[in-house]
Every structure is written in structure tokens, then in C-alpha cells.
C-alpha positions, -999 to 999 in steps of 0.1 A, spaced: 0 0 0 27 24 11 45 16 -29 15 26 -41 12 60 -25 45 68 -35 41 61 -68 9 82 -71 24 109 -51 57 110 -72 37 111 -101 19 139 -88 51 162 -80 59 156 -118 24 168 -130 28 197 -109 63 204 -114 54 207 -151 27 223 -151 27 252 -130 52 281 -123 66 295 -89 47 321 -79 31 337 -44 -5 336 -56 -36 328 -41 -60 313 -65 -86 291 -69 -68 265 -86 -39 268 -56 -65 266 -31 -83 235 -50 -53 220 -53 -38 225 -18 -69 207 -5 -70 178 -27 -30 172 -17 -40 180 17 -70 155 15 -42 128 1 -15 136 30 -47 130 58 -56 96 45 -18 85 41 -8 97 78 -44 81 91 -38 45 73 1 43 75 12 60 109 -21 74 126 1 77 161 15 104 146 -17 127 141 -18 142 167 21 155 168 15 168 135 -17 186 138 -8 203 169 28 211 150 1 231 120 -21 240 143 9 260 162 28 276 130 -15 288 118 -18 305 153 15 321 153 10 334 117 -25 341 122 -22 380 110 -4 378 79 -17 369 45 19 352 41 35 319 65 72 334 66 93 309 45 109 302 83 78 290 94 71 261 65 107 249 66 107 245 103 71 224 103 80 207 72 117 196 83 99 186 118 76 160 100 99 145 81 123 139 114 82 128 127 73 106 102 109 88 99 107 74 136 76 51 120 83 44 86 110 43 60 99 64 38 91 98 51 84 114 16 53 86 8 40 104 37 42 138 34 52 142 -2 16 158 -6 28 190 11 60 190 -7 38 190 -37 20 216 -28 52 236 -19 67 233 -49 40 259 -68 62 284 -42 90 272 -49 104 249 -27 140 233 -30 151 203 -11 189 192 -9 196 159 -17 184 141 15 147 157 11 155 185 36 132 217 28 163 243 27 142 273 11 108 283 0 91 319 -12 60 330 13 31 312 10 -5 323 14 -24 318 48 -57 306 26 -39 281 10 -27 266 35 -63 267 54 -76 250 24 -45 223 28 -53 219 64 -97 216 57 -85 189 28 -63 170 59 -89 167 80 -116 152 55 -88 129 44 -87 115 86 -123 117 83 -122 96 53 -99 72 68 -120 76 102 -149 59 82 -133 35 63 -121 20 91 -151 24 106 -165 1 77 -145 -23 78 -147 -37 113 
């Protein structure tokens, strides 16, 4: 299951990679997309490594409070949460990036760069209401999972 998310999600960073430029926009096809990679990243943290929730909502919930003001998350702010998940997600599994290479997709429209070992090292600003509608498609995707599970007992 965890090949197959990888696959998906590296084929996804490829299709967005081509097919949209670095900017700091906030549009409706940002938003739709940041919640439909957001939607991904909540079922693949609920069905692969759901003990890890919790650390990583209260790690968003954190850098959206401190940030709530600004129309822009600080470039700071995005490498710290995003470099804290991966060092998060690698105590359960593997392979961080089948994880939480949703978000790194998303990143990429603002340009993010990662050295060689995956490491966020820069990123331009990124609008506050695209990463609410990341963080609204997250918590349908545990609410998907929530219910599949729920199904299935």
C-alpha cells in the first residue's frame, strides 16, 4: 500500500512540477489544489502511521496560530514544520516522503528546493488561505480514513 502511495504521489510532484510556475498567488486552482494534496496527506498519515496525528496537527495547528495575522506563513515558518515532520514521520516508517510528499507538492508551486536528503532548505512565502484549504482537505482525508475504518470492522 505504502509503494503505491509513493508512486501516485511521485507522479503527482511531476504533473505539478510541469505544469505550473513558482509564484506567491492565491488562486482558486492553488486553493483547490492544496486541498486535494491535503485530502491525500490525511488519509496516508491516518492508514500508515495514525500515532502520529496528533504531533503533526498540533505542529500546523501551532505555526496557523503564530501566523495568524499575515496573509503570508514566513518561508521560516514552513521549513521548520516541514523539516519537523519528516524527522516525525521517519521514527515510524522508512519512507518519510510517501507520507508527506503531498505537502511538498504543494510547496513546490512556491517554490520549494530540497537538498539531496529531502530537507526543505528554502521556499518563497506562502498564502495563509492556501494553506487553510491544505489543512480543511487534511482533516476530511482523517475523516475519510475515520470511516473506512469504521466500515470495515
Amino acid at each position: 500500500m505504502l509503494e503505491k502511495i509513493t508512486i501516485a504521489l511521485v507522479l503527482m510532484i511531476a504533473l505539478i512540477a510541469g505544469c505550473v510556475e513558482t509564484q506567491v498567488s492565491d488562486t482558486p486552482n492553488h486553493q483547490a489544489l492544496a486541498y486535494t494534496l491535503g485530502k491525500g496527506m490525511g488519509i496516508a498519515v491516518n492508514k500508515v502511521v495514525p500515532t502520529i496525528d496528533k504531533d503533526l496537527s498540533r505542529g500546523w495547528m501551532d505555526m496557523m496560530t503564530r501566523n495568524s495575522a499575515n496573509e503570508l506563513v514566513p518561508p521560516e515558518e514552513m521549513l521548520i514544520f516541514f523539516n519537523g515532520c519528516i524527522g516525525l514521520i521517519s521514527t515510524q516508517v522508512s519512507d518519510p516522503y510517501g507520507i508527506i510528499g503531498d505537502l511538498g507538492a504543494m510547496l513546490m508551486i512556491y517554490g520549494a528546493q530540497f537538498n539531496p536528503d529531502g530537507e526543505l532548505i528554502a521556499i518563497q512565502p506562502i498564502p495563509m488561505s492556501v494553506l487553510r484549504f491544505f489543512e480543511m482537505g487534511y482533516k476530511s482525508g482523517r475523516m475519510v480514513t475515520m470511516q473506512l475504518d469504521k466500515s470495515t470492522q
